[in-house]
C-alpha positions, 0 to 999 in steps of 0.5 A: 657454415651458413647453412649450418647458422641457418639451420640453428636459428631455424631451430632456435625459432621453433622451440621458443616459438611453437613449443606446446604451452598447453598441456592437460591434467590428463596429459601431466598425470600421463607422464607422471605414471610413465616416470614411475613405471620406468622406475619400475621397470628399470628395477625389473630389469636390474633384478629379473634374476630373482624371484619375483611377483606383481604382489611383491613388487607392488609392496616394494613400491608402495602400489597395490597390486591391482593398480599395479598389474593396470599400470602395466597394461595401460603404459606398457601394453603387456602385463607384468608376467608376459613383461617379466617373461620377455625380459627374462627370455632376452637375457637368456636368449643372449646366454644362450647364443655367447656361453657354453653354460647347459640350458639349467644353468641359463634357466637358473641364471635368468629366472627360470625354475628349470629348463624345461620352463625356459623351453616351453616359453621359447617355444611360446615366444616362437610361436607368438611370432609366427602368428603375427607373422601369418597375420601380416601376410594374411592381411598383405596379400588381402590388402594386394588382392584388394588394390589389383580388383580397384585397378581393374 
């Protein structure tokens, strides 16, 4: 029990005490944009079903869609269609897995015009992994050969 009273004054004195104050303009309009592309994507995420285009998103926000497609670059890493792509093949990876529905219903359900479609973005998406995969173990065992030169 008197640890645990402890441990609360311990963090009480940290965040009153040590909480960053300073925080910069580009750091403030960082968080904004960040706000609003959860925004955005929690939209994609409601109504990855339905058909959907950077353009049309951007004037369901109020965006261009060149500021648009930036944002998402920026914040999120990928851009728009690789985003709505990968949110799509989630969704339909998890019907796949628990429903007995043929693959153009799922496709139809999730987005895809057809099966054909969401065949040749699993495969795409299989492919992508086995890529990064070949690339860590590539640089694995450079970086082990490396340590067993330096040690001997």
């Amino acid at each position: 029990m008197e640890v645990k009273g402890l441990f609360y004054l311990v963090m009480h004195l940290l965040v009153s005490e040590y909480q960053r104050i300073d925080v910069t303009e580009a750091q403030l309009r960082d968080n904004k944009n960040l706000n609003r592309l959860s925004t955005i994507t929690s939209y994609i995420k409601e109504n990855y079903a339905s058909e959907m285009t950077l353009e049309s998103l951007a004037k369901i926000f109020g965006y261009s869609p060149t500021y648009l497609s930036r944002m998402f670059q920026k914040y999120a890493g990928v851009n728009f269609k690789a985003y709505l792509q990968d949110i799509r093949l989630r969704y339909a990876w998890k019907e796949v897995k628990d429903s007995d529905k043929t693959l153009s219903e799922i496709a139809m359900e999730n987005g895809f015009p057809n099966s054909k479609a969401l065949a040749r973005s699993f495969q795409k998406k299989i492919r992508d992994a086995s890529k990064r995969i070949s690339k860590k173990r590539e640089v694995t065992v450079h970086n082990n050969k490396e340590q067993e030169i330096d040690i001997k």
